[in-house]
Biotite code that builds the C-alpha atoms (Angstrom):
import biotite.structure as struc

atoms = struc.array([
    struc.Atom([-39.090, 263.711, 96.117], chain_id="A", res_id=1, res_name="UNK", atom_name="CA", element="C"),
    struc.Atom([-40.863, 263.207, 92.352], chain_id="A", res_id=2, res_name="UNK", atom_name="CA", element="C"),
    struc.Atom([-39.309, 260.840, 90.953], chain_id="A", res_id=3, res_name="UNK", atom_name="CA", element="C"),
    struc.Atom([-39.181, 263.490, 87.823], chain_id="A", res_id=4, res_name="UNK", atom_name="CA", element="C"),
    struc.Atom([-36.562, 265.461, 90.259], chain_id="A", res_id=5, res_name="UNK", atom_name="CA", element="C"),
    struc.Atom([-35.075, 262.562, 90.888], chain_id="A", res_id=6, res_name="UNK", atom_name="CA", element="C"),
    struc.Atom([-34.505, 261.283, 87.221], chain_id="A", res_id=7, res_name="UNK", atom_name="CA", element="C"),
    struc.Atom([-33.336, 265.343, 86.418], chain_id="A", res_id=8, res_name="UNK", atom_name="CA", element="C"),
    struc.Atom([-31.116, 265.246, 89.406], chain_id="A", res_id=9, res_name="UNK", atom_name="CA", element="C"),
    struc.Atom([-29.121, 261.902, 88.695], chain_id="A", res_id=10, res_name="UNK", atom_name="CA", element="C"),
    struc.Atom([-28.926, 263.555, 84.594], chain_id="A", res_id=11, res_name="UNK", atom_name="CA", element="C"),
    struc.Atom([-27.688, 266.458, 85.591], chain_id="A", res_id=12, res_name="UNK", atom_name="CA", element="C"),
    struc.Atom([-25.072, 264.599, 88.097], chain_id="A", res_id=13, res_name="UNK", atom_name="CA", element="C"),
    struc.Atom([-24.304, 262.091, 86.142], chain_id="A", res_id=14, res_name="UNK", atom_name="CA", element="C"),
    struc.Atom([-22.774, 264.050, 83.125], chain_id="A", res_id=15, res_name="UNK", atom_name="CA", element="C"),
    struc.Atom([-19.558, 266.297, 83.568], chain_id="A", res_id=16, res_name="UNK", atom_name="CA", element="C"),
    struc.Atom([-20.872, 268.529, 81.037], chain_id="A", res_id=17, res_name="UNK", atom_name="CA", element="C"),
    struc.Atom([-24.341, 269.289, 82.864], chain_id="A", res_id=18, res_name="UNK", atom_name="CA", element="C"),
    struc.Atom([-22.426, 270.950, 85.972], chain_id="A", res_id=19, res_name="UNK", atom_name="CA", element="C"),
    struc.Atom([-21.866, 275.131, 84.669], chain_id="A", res_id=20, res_name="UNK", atom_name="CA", element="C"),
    struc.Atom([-18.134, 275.829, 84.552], chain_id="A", res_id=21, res_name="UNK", atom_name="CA", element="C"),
    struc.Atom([-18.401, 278.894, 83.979], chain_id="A", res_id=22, res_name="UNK", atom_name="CA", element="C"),
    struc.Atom([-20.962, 281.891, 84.292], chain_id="A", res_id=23, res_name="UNK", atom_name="CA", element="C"),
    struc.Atom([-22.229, 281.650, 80.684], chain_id="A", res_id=24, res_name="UNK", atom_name="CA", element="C"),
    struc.Atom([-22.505, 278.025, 81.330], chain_id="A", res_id=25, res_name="UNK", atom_name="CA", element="C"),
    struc.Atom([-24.957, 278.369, 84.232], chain_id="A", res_id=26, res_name="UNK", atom_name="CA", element="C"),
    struc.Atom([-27.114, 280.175, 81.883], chain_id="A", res_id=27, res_name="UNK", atom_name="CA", element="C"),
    struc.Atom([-27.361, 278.234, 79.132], chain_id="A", res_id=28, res_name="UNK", atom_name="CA", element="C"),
    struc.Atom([-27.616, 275.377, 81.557], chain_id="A", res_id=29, res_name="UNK", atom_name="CA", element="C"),
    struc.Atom([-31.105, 277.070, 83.394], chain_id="A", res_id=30, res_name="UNK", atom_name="CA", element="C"),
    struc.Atom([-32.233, 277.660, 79.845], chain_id="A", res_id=31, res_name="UNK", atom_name="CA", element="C"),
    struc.Atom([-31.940, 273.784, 78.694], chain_id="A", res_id=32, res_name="UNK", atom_name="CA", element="C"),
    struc.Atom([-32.826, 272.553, 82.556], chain_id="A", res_id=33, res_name="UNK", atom_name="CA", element="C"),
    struc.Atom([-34.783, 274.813, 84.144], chain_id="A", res_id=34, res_name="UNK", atom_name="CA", element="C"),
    struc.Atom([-38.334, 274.659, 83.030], chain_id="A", res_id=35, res_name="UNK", atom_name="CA", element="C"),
    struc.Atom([-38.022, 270.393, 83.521], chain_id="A", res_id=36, res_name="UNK", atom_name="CA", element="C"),
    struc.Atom([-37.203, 271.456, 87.447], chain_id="A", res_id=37, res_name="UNK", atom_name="CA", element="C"),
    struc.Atom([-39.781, 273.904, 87.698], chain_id="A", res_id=38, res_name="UNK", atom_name="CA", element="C"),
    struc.Atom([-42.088, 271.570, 86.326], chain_id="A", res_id=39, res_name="UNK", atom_name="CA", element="C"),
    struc.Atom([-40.449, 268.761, 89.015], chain_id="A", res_id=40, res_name="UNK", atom_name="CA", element="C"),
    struc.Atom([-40.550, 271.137, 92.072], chain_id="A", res_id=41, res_name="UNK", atom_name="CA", element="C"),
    struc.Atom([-44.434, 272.334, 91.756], chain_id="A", res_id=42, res_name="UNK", atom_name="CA", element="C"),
    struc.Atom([-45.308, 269.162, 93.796], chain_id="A", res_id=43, res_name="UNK", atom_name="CA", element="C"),
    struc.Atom([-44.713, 268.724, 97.273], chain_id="A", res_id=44, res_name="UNK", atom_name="CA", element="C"),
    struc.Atom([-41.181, 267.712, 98.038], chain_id="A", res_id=45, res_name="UNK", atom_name="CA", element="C"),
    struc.Atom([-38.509, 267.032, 100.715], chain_id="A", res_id=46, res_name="UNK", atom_name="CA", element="C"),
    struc.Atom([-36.321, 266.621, 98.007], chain_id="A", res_id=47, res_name="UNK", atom_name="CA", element="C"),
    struc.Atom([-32.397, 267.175, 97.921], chain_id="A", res_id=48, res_name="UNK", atom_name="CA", element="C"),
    struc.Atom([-30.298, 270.004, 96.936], chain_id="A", res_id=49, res_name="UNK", atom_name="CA", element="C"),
    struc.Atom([-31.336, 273.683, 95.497], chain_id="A", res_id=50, res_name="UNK", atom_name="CA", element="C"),
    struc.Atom([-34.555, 272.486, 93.325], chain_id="A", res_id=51, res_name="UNK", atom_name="CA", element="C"),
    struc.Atom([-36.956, 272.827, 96.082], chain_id="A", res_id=52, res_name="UNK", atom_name="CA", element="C"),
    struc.Atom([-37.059, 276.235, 96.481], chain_id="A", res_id=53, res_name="UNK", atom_name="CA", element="C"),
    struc.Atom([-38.931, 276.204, 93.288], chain_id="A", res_id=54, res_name="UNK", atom_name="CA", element="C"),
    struc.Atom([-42.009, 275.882, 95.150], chain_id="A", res_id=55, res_name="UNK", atom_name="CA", element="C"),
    struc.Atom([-41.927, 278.685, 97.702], chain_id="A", res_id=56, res_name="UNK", atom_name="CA", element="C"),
    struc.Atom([-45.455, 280.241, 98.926], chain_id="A", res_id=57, res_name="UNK", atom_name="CA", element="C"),
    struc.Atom([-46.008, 283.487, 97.449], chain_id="A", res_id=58, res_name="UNK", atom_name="CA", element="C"),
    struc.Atom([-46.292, 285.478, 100.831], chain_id="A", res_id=59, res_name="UNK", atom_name="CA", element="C"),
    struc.Atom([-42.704, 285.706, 101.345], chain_id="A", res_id=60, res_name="UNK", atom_name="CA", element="C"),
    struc.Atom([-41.528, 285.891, 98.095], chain_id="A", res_id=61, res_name="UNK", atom_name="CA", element="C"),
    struc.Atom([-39.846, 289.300, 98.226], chain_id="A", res_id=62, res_name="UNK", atom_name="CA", element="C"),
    struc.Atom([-37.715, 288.367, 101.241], chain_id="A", res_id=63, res_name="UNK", atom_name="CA", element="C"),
    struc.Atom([-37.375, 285.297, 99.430], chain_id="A", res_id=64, res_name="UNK", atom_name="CA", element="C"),
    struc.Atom([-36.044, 286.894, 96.251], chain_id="A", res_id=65, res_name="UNK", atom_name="CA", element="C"),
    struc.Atom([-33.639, 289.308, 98.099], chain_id="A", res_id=66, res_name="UNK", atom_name="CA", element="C"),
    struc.Atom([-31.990, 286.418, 100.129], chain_id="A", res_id=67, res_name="UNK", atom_name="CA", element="C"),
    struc.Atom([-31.829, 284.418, 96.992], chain_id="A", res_id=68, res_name="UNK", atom_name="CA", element="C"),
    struc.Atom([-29.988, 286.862, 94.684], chain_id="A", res_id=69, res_name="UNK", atom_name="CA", element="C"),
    struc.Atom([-27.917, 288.048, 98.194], chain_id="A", res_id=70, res_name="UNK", atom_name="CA", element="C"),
    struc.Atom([-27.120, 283.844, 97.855], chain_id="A", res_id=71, res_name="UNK", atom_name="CA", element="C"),
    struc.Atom([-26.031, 283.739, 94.496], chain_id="A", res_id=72, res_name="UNK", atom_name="CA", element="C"),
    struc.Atom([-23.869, 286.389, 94.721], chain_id="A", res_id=73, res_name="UNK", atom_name="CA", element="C"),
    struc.Atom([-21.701, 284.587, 96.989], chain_id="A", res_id=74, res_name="UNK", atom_name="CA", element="C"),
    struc.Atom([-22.122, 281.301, 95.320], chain_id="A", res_id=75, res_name="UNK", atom_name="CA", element="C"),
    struc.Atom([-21.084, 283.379, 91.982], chain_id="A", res_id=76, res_name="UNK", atom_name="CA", element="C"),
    struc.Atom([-17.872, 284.768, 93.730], chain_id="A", res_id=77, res_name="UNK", atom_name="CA", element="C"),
    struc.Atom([-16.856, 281.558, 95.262], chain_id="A", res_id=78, res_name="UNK", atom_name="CA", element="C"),
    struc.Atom([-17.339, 279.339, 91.647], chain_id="A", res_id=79, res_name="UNK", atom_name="CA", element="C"),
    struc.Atom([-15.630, 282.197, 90.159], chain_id="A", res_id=80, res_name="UNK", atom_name="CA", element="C"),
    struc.Atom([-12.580, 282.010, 92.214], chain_id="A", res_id=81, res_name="UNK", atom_name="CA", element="C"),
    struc.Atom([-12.051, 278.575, 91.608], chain_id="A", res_id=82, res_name="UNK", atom_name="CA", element="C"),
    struc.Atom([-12.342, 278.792, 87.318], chain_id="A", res_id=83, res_name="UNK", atom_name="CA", element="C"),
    struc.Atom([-10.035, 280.854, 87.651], chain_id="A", res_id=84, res_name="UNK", atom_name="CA", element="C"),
    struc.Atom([-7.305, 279.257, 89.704], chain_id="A", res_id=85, res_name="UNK", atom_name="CA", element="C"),
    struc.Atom([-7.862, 275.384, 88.122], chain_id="A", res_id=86, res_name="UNK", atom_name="CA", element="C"),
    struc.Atom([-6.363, 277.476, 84.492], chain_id="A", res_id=87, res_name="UNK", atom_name="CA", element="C"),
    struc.Atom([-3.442, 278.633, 86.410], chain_id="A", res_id=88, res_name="UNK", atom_name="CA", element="C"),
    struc.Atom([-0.674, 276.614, 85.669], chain_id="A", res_id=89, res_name="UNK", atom_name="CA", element="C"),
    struc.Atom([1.238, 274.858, 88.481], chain_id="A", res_id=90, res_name="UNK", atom_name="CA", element="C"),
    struc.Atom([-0.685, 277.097, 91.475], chain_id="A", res_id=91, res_name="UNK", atom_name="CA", element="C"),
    struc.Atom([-2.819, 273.716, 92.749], chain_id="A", res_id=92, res_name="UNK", atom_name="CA", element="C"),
    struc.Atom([-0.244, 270.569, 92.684], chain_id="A", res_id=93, res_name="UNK", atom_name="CA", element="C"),
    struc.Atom([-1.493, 267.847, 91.391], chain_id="A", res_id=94, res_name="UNK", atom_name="CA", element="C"),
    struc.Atom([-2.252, 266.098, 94.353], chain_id="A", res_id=95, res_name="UNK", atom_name="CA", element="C"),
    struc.Atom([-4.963, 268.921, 95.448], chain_id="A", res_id=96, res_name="UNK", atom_name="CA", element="C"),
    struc.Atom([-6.712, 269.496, 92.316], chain_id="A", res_id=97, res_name="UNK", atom_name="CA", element="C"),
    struc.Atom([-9.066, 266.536, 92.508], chain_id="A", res_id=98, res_name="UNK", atom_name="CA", element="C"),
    struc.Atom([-10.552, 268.903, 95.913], chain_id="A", res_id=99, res_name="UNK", atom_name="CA", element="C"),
    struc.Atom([-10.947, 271.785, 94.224], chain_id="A", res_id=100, res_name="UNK", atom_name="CA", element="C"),
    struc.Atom([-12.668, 270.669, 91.192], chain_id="A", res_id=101, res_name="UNK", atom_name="CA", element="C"),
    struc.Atom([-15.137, 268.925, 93.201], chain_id="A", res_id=102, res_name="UNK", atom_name="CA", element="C"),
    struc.Atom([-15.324, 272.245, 94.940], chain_id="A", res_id=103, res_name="UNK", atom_name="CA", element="C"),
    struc.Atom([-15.622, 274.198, 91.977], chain_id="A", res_id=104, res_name="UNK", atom_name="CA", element="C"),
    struc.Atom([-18.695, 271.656, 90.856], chain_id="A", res_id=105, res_name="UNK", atom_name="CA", element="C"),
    struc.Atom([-20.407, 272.570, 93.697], chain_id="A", res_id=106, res_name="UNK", atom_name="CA", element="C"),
    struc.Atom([-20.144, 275.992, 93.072], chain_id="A", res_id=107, res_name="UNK", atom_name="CA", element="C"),
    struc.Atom([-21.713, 276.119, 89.676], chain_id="A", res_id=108, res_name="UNK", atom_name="CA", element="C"),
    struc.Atom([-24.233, 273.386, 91.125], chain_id="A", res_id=109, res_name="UNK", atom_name="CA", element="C"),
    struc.Atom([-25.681, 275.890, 93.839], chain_id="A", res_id=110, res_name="UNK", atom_name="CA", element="C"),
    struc.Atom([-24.900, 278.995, 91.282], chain_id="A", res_id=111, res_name="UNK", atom_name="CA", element="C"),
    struc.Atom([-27.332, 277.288, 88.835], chain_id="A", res_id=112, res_name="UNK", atom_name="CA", element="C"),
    struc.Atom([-30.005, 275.554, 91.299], chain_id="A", res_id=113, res_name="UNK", atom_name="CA", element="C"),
    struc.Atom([-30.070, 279.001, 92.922], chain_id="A", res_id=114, res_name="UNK", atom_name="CA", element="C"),
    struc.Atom([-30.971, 280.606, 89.884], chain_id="A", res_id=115, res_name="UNK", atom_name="CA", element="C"),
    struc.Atom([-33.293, 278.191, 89.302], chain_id="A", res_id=116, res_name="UNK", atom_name="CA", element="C"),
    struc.Atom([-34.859, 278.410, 92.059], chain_id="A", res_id=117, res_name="UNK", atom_name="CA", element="C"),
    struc.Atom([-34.762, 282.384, 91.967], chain_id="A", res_id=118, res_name="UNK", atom_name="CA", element="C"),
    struc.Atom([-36.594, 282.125, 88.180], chain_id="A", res_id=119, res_name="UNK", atom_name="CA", element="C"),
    struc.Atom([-39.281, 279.750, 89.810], chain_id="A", res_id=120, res_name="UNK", atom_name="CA", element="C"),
    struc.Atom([-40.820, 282.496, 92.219], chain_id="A", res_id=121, res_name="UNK", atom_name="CA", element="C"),
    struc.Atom([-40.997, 285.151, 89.302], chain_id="A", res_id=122, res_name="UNK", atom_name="CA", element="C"),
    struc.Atom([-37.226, 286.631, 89.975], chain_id="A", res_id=123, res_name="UNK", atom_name="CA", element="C"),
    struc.Atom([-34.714, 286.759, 87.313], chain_id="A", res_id=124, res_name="UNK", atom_name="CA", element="C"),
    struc.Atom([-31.104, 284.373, 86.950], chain_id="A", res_id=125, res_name="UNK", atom_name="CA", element="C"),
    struc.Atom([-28.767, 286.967, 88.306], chain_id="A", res_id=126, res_name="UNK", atom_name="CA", element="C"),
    struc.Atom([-25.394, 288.128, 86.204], chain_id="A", res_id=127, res_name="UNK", atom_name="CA", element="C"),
    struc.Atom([-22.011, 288.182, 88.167], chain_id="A", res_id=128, res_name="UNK", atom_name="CA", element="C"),
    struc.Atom([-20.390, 291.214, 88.583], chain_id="A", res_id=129, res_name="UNK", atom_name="CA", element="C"),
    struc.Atom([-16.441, 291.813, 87.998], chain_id="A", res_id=130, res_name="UNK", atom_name="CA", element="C"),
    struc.Atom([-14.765, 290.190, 90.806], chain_id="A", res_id=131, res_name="UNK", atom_name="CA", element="C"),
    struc.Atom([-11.034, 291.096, 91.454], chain_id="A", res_id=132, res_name="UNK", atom_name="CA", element="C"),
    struc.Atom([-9.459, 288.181, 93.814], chain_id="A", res_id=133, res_name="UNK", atom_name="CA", element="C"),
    struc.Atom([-7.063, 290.140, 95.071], chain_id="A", res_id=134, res_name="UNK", atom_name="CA", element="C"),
    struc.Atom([-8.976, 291.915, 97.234], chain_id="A", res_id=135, res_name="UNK", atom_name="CA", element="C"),
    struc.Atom([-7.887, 295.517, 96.110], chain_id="A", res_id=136, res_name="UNK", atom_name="CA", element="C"),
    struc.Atom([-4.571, 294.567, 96.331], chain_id="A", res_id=137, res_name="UNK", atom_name="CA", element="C"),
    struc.Atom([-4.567, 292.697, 99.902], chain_id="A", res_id=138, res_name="UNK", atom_name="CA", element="C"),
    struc.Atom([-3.830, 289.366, 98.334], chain_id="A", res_id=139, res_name="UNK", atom_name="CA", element="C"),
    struc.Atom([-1.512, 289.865, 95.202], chain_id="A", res_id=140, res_name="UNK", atom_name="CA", element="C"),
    struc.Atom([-0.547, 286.515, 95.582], chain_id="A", res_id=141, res_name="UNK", atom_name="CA", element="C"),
    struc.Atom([-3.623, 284.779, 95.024], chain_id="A", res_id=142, res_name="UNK", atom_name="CA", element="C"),
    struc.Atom([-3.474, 283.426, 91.879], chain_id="A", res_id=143, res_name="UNK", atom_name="CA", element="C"),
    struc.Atom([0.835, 282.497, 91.902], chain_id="A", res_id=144, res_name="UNK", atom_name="CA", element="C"),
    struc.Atom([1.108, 281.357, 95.364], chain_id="A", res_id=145, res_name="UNK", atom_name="CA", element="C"),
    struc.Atom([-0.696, 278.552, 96.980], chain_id="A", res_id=146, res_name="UNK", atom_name="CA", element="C"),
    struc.Atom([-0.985, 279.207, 100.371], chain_id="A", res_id=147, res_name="UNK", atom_name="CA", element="C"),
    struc.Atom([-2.576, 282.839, 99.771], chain_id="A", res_id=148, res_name="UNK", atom_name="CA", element="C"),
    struc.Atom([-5.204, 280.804, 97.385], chain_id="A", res_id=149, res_name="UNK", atom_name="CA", element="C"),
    struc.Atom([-5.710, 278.359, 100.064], chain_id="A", res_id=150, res_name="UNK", atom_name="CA", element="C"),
    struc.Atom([-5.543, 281.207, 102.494], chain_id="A", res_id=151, res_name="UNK", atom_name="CA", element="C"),
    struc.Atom([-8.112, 283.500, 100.302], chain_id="A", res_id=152, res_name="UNK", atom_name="CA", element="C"),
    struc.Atom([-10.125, 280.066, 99.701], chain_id="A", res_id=153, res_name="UNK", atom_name="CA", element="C"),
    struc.Atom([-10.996, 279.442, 103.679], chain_id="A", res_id=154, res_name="UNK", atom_name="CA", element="C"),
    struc.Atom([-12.288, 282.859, 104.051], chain_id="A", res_id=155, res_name="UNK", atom_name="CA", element="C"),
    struc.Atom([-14.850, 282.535, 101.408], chain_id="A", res_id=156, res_name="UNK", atom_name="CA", element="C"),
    struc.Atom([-16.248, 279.103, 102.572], chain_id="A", res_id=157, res_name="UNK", atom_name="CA", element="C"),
    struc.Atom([-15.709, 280.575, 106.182], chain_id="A", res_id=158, res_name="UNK", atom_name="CA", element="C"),
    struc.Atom([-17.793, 283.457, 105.054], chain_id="A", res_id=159, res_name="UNK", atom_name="CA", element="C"),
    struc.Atom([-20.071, 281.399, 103.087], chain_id="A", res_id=160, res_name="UNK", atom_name="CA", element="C"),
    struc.Atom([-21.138, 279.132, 105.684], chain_id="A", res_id=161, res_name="UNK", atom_name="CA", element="C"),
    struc.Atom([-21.566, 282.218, 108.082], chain_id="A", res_id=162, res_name="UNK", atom_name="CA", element="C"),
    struc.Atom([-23.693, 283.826, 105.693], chain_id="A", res_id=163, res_name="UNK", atom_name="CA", element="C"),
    struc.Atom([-25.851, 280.978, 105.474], chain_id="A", res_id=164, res_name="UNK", atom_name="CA", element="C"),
    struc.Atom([-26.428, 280.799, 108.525], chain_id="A", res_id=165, res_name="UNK", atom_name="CA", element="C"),
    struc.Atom([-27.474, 284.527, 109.367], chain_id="A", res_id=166, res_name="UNK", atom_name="CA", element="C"),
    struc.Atom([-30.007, 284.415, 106.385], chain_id="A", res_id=167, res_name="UNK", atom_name="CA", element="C"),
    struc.Atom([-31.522, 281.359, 107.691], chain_id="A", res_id=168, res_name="UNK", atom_name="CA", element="C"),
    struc.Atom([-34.424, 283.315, 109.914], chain_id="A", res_id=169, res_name="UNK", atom_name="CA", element="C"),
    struc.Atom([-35.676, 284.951, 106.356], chain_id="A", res_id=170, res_name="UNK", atom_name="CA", element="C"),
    struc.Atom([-36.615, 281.712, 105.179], chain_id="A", res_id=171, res_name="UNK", atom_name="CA", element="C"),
    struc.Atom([-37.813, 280.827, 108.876], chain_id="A", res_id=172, res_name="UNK", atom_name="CA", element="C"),
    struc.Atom([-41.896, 280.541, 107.352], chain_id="A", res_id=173, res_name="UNK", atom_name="CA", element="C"),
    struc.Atom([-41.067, 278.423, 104.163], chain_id="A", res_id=174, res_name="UNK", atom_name="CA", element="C"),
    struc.Atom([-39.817, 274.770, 105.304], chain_id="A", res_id=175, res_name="UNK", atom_name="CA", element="C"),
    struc.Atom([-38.711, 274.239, 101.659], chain_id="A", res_id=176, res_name="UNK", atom_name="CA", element="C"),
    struc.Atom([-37.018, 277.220, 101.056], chain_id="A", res_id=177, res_name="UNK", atom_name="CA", element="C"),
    struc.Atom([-35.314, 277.093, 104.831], chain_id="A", res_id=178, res_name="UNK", atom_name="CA", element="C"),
    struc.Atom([-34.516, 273.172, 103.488], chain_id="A", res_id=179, res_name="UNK", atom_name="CA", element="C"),
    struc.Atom([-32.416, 273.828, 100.802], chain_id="A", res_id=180, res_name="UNK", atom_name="CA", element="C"),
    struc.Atom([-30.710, 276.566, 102.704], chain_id="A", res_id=181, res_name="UNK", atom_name="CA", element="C"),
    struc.Atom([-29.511, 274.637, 105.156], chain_id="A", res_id=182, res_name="UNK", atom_name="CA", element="C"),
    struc.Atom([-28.642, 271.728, 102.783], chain_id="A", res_id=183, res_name="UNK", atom_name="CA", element="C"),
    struc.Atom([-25.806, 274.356, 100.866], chain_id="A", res_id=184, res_name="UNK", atom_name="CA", element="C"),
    struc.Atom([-25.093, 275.134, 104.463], chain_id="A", res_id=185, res_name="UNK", atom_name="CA", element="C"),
    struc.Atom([-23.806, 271.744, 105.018], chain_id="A", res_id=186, res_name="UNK", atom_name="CA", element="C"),
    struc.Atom([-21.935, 271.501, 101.857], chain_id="A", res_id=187, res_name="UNK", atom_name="CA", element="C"),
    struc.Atom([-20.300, 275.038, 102.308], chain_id="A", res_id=188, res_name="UNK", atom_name="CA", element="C"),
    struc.Atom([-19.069, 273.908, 105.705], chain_id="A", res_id=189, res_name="UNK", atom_name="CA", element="C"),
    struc.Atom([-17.508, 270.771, 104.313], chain_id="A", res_id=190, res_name="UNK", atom_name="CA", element="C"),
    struc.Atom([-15.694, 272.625, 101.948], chain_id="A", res_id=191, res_name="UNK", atom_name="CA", element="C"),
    struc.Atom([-13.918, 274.885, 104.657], chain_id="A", res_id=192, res_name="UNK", atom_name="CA", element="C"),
    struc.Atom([-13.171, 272.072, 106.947], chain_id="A", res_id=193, res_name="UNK", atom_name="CA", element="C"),
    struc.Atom([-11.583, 270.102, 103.587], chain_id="A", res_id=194, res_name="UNK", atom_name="CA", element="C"),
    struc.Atom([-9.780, 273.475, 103.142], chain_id="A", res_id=195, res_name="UNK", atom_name="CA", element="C"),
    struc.Atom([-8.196, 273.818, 106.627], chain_id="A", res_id=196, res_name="UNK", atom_name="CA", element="C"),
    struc.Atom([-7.198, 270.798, 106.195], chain_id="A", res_id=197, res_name="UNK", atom_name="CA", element="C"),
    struc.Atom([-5.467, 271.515, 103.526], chain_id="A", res_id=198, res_name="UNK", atom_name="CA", element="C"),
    struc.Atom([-3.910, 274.232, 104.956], chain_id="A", res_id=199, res_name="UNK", atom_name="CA", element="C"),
    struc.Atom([-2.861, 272.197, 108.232], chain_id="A", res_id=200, res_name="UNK", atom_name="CA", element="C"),
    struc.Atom([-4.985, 274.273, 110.504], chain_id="A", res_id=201, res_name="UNK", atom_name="CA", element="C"),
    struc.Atom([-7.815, 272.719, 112.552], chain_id="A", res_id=202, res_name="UNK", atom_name="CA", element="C"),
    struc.Atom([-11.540, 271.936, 111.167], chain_id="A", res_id=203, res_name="UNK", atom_name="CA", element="C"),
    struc.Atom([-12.920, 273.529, 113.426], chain_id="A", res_id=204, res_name="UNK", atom_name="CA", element="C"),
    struc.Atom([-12.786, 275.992, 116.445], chain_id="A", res_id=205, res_name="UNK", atom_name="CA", element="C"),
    struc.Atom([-15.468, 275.747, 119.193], chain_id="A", res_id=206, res_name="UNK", atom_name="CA", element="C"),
    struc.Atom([-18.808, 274.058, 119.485], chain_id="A", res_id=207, res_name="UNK", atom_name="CA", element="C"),
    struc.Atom([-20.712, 277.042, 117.959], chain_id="A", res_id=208, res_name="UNK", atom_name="CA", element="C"),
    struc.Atom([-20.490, 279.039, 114.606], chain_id="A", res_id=209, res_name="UNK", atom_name="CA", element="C"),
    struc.Atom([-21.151, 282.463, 114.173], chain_id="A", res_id=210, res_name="UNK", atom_name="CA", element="C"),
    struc.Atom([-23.909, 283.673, 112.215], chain_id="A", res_id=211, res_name="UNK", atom_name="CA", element="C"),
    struc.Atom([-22.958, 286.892, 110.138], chain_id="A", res_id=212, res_name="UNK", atom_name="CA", element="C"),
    struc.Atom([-25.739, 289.476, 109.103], chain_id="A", res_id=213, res_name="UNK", atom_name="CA", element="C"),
    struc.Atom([-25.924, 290.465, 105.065], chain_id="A", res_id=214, res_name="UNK", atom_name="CA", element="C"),
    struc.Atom([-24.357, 293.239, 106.199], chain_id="A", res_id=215, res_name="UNK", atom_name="CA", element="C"),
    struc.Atom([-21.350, 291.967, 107.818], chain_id="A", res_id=216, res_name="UNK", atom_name="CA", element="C"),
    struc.Atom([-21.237, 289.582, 105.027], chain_id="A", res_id=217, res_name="UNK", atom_name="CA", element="C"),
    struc.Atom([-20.983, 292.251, 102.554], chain_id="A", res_id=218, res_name="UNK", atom_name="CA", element="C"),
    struc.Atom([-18.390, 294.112, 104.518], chain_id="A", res_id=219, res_name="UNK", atom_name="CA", element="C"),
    struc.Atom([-15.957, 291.343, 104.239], chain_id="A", res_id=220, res_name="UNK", atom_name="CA", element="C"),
    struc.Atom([-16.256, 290.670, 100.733], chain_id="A", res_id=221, res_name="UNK", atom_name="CA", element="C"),
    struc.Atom([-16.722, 294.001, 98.853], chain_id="A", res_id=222, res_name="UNK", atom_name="CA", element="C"),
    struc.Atom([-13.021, 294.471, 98.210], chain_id="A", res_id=223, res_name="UNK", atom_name="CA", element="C"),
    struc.Atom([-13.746, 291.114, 96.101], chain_id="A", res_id=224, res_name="UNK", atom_name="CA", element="C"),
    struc.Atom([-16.341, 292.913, 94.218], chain_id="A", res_id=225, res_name="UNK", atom_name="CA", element="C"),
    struc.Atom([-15.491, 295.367, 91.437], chain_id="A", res_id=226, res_name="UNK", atom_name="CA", element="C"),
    struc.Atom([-19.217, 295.971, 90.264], chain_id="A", res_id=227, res_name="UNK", atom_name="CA", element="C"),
    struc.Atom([-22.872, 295.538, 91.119], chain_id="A", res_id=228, res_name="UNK", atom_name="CA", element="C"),
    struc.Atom([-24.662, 292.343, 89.470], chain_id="A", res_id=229, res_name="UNK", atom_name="CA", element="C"),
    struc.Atom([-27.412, 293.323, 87.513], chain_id="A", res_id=230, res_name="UNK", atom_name="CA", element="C"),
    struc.Atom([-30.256, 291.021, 86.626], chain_id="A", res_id=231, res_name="UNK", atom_name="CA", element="C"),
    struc.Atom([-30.287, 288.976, 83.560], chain_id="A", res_id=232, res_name="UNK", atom_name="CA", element="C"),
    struc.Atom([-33.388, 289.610, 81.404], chain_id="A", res_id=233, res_name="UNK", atom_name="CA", element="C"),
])
């Protein structure tokens, strides 16, 4: 990895204000950031996190750009989700929080390297549509009872890490791209076994994950989804 990535990386860790909180956040976040990572990611790399997909080869860039924006939709809906419930009063004890706002950081992390990423092979940051958490009613509880959050929460890591892992053969001819992918992977599937744990249910299931299709994916979280992002410009 440069060691300009490296020096952007550790600034953009190192400061509480650098990680996007919220969706205007990201934004203005790939707006002060983003042209130092594009500039960072145009060598060769086998760098950490979402800033190597900056330097995709143009032959797949289309696939590239659908699985990216498919990507940070989910990302979007997951940070979402967890805004939201660390301003609820009382619904996370105390004792939990520190979890979920790690969690949430991540969130923002991959919503903005994502973006990133998505602005550095000529697509544009992508907008979050209305989410409504409970589902369409399914989970009224979400946001005043913890173990429907917790409950709600597991399903979108669970999903997350699925998703990730069905959209891994569209990256299948750019190493970089395929890199990063599998790096959020990793993190994804750390928050859902941090998550069961939480919820006193095992970490894990069987030696094998399944690997859900967009359009499974899609299926299981459209009742999250009020509206259709729409590209930032």
């Amino acid at each position: 990895m440069s060691n300009q990535l490296l020096e952007t990386l550790a600034d953009l860790g190192s400061r509480s204000a650098a990680i996007p909180t919220s969706r205007r956040d990201v934004f203005r976040q790939i707006a002060k950031h983003g042209s130092k990572i594009a500039l960072a990611v145009a060598a060769p790399l086998v760098g950490s996190g979402c800033a190597v997909i900056g330097a995709a080869v143009a032959p797949q860039t289309g696939l590239a750009k659908r699985t990216l924006e498919f990507a940070i939709l989910l990302e979007e809906l997951e940070h979402a989700f967890y805004v939201k419930a660390l301003k609820v009063p009382g619904l996370i004890p105390a004792s939990d929080r520190v979890v979920f706002e790690q969690i949430r950081k991540h969130e923002g992390a991959h919503v903005f390297f994502l973006n990133t990423g998505l602005t550095g092979i000529g697509g544009f940051p992508q907008a979050a549509p209305p989410f409504d958490f409970t589902g369409g009613g399914r989970y009224p509880g979400v946001f005043s009872d913890y173990r429907t959050f917790l409950e709600v929460s597991q399903m979108f890591e669970d999903t997350g890490v699925k998703a990730y892992k069905g959209q891994a053969g569209n990256l299948i001819t750019s190493s970089k791209l395929l890199t990063a992918a599998l790096r959020i992977h990793s993190v994804e599937a750390r928050h859902a076994a941090q998550i069961r744990r939480l919820r006193g249910v095992k970490a894990w299931d069987g030696a094998f994950d399944e690997a859900l299709s967009k359009e499974e994916v899609l299926a299981m979280v459209s009742p999250f989804i009020q509206g259709r992002a729409v590209r930032r410009t």
